[in-house]
C-alpha positions as CSV (number, residue, x, y, z in Angstrom):
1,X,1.2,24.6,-17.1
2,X,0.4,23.6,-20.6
3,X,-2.6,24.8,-22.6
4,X,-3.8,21.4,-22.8
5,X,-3.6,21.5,-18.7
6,X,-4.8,25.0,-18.4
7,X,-8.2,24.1,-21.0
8,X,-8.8,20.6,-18.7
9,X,-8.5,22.5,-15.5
10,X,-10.8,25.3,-16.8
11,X,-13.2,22.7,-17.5
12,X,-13.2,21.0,-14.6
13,X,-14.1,24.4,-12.5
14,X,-16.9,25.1,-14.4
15,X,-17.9,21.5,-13.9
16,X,-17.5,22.0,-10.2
17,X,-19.0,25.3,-10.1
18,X,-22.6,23.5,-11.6
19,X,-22.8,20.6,-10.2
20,X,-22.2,22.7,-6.0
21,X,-23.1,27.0,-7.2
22,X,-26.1,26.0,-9.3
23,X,-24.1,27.2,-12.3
24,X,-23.7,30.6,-10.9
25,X,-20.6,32.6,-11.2
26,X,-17.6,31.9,-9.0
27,X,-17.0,35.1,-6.9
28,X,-14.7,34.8,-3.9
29,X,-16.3,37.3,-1.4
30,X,-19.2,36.0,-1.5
31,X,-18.4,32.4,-1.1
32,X,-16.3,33.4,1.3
33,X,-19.1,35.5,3.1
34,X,-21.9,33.1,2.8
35,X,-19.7,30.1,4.3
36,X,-19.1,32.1,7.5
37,X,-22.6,32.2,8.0
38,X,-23.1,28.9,7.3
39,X,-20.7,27.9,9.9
40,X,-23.2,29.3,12.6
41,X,-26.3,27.9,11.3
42,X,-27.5,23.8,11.9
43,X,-25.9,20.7,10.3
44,X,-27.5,21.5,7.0
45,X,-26.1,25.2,6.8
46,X,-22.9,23.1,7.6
47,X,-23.3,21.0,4.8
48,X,-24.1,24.2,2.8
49,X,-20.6,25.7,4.1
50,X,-18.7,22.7,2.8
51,X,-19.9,22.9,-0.7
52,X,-18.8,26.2,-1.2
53,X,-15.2,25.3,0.6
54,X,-15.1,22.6,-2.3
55,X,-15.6,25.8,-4.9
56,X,-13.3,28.2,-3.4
57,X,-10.6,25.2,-3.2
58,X,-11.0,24.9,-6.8
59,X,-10.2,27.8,-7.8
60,X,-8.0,29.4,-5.5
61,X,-4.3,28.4,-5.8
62,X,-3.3,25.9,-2.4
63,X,-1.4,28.4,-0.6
64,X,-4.4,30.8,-0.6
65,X,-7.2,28.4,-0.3
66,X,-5.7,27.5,3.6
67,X,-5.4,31.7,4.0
68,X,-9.0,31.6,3.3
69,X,-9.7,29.1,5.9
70,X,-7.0,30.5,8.7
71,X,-7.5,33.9,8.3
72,X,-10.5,34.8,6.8
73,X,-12.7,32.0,8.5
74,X,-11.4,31.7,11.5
75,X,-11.4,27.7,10.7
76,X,-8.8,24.9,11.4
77,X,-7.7,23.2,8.0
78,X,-8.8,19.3,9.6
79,X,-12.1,21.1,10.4
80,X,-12.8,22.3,6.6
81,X,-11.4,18.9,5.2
82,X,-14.3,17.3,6.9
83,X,-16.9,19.9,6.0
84,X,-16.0,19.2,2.3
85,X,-16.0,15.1,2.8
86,X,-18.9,15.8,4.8
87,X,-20.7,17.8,1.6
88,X,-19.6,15.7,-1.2
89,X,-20.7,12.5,0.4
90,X,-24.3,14.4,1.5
91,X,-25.0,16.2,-1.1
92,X,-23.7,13.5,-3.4
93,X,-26.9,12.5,-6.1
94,X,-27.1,9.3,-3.8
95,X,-28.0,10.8,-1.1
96,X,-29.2,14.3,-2.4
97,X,-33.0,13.5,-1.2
98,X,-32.4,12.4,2.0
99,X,-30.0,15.2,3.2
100,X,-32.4,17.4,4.8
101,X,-33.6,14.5,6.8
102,X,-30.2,13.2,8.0
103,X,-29.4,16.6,8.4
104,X,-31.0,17.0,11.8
105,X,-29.7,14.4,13.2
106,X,-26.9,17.1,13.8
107,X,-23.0,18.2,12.3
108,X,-21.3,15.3,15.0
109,X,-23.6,12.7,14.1
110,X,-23.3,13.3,10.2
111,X,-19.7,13.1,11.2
112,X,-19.9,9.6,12.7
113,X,-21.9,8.5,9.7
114,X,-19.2,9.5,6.8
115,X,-18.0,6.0,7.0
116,X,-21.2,4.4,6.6
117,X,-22.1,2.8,2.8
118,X,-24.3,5.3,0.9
119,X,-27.3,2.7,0.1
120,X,-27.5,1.9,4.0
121,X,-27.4,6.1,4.8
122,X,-30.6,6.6,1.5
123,X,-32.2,4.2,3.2
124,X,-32.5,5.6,6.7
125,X,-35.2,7.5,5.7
126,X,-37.4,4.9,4.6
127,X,-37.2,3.0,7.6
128,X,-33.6,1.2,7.0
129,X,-31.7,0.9,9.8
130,X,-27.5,0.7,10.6
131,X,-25.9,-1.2,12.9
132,X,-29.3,-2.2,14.1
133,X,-30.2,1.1,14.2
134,X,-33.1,3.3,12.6
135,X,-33.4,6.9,12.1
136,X,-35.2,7.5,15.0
137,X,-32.7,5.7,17.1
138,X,-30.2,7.4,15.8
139,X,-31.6,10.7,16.6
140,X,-32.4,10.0,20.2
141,X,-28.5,9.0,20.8
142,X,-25.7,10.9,22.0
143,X,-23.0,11.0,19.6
144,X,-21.0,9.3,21.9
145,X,-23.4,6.4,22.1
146,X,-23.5,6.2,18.0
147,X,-19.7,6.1,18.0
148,X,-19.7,3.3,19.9
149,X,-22.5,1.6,18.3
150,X,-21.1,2.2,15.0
151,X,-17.2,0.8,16.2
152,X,-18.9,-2.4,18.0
153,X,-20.8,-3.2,14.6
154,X,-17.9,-2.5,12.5
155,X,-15.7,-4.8,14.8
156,X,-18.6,-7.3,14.7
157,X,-18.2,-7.3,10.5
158,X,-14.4,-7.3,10.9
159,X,-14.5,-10.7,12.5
160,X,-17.3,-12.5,11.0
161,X,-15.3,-11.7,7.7
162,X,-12.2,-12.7,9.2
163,X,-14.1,-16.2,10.4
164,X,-15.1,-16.0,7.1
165,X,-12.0,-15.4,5.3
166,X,-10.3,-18.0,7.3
167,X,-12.5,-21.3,6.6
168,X,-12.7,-20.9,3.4
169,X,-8.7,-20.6,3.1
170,X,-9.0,-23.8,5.7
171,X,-11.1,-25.3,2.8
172,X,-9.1,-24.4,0.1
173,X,-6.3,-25.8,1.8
174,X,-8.3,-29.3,2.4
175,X,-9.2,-29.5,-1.2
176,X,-5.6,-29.2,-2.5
177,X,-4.2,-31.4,0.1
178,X,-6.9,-33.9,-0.6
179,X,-5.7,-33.4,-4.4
180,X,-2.1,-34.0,-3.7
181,X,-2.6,-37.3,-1.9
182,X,-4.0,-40.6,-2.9
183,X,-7.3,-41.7,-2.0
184,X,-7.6,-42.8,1.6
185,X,-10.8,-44.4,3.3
186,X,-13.2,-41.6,4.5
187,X,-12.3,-43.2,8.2
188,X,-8.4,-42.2,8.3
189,X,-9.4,-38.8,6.7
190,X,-11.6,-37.9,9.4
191,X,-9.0,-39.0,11.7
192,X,-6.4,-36.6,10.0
193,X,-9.0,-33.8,10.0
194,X,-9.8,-34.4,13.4
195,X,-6.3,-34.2,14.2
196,X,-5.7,-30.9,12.6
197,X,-8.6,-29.6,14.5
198,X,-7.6,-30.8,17.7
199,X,-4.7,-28.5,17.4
200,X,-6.2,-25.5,17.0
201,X,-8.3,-26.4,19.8
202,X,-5.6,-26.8,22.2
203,X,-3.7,-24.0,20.6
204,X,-6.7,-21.8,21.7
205,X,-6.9,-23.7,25.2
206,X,-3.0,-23.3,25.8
207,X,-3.4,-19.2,25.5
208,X,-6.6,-18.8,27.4
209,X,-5.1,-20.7,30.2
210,X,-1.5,-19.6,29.2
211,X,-1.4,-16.2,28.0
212,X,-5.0,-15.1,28.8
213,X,-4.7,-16.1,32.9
214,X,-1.5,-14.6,33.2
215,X,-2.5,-10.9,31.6
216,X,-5.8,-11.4,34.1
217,X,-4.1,-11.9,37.0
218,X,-1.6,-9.5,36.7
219,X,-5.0,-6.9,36.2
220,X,-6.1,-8.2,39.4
221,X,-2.9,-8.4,41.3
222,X,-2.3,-4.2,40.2
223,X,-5.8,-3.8,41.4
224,X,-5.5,-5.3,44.5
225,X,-2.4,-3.4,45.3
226,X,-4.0,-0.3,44.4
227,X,-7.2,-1.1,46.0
228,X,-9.4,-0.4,43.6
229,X,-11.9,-2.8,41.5
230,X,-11.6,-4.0,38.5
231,X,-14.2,-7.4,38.7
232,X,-16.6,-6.0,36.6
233,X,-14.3,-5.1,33.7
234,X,-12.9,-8.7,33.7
235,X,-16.2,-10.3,33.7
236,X,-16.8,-8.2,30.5
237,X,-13.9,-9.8,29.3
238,X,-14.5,-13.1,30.2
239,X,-18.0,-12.5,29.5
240,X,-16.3,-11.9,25.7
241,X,-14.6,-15.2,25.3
242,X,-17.6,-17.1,26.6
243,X,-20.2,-15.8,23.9
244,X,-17.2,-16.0,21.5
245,X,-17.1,-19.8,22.1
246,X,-21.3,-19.6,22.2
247,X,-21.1,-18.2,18.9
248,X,-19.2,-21.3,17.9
249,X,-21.3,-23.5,19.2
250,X,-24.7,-22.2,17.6
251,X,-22.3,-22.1,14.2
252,X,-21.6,-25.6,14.3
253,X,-25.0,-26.7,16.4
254,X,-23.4,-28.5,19.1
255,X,-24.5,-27.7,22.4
256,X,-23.2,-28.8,25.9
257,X,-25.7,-31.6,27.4
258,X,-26.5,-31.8,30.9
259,X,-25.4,-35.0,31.0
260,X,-23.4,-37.7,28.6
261,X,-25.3,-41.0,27.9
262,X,-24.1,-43.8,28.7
263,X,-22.7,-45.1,25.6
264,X,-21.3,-41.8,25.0
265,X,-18.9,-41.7,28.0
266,X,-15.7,-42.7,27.6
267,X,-13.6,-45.5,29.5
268,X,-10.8,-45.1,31.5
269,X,-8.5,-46.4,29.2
270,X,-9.7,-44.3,26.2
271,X,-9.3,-41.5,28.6
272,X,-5.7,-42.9,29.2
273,X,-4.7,-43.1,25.4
């Protein structure tokens, strides 16, 4: 190592050491000592735990760093790689003020938040909420139930910005093809549009009643063999695809009526062509 790398990595210990020891002096038995306890207190000795794994991983060499954690702690490595995210994202200056209170929601739960966007976490605390959830909510959960929470809303994001993502390349698309050919009366381009959407609408309708029936039945058909149910897990599917094509609907505000009008219904021979 050169002196250049030896003076930057000196620098950066003492850095460390500050801004997670308080600027006291690094001193391995003690670190060591004070993490085991930590390991048995609450969420916030935790915390506490995982800032002083960040210290002794700065200054001990790999090797020995996962001796300390093995041998000495008794810990697995995954479990100390998480205490240390866990820390620096906690007891980050973001967040520095409100980890005593998202401390008690409990180690898990801090866990299952780690993902979460630091803003949304600081603002827990003054009555902010994620996924639709507040602090209060949060706390009455099983960790279990936040999981879930936490992957339906993610998966909820996922798509809108998919949807997203996907009309405006649709529109992008439109603009340049309307820039490559020559001016047509609005009438014929909303036939072409029309067109193109059609497509995808019976692209959609060929795999539900393709694709989609198929894999159903064949659920259905292993369940009846087996003789055991499995109705209410494909109405929750089905139940999926109906408020998918809801969701749709209230996006583009058209609803199904009760009943055509008159001179809204088509003939036979427009039904024909």
């Amino acid at each position: 190592m050169s002196r250049k790398a030896i003076v930057e990595h000196q620098a950066h210990s003492r850095e460390i050491t500050e801004l997670y020891l308080d600027g006291q002096p690094y001193d391995r038995l003690r670190l060591v000592n004070e993490t085991r306890f930590c390991l048995a207190q609450s969420a916030e000795a935790m915390l506490e735990a995982g800032r002083r794994l960040i210290v002794v991983r700065e200054h001990e060499p790999h090797g020995e760093f996962q001796e300390i954690i093995e041998q000495q702690l008794g810990m697995n490595q995954r479990v100390a790689r998480r205490m240390m995210q866990a820390a620096a994202k906690y007891l980050s200056p973001k967040l520095a003020k409100q980890s005593k209170a998202l401390g008690q929601l409990g180690k898990s739960k801090l866990y299952e938040l780690m993902l979460e966007d630091d803003e949304e976490l600081a603002a827990l605390d003054e009555g902010g909420t994620i996924a639709g959830l507040n602090l209060d909510d949060i706390d009455r959960m099983s960790t279990r139930e936040l999981r879930l929470a936490l992957r339906d809303a993610r998966a909820d994001n996922e798509a809108k910005d998919s949807v997203i993502a996907d009309k405006n390349k649709k529109l992008d698309e439109l603009v340049t093809k309307k820039k490559r050919i020559k001016k047509i009366p609005p009438d014929q381009e909303s036939e072409q549009i029309r067109a193109e959407a059609a497509d995808h609408c019976y692209q959609v309708e060929a795999l539900l009643l393709g694709q989609v029936v198929q894999a159903l039945t064949q659920v259905k058909d292993h369940a009846d063999i087996h003789q055991f149910s499995v109705d209410s897990w494909m109405a929750g599917q089905l139940d999926q695809l109906e408020d998918a094509l809801q969701e749709v609907r209230q996006v583009l505000g058209v609803f199904r009526s009760e009943s055509a009008a008159p001179w809204e219904a088509e003939s036979d021979e427009e039904v024909a062509a």
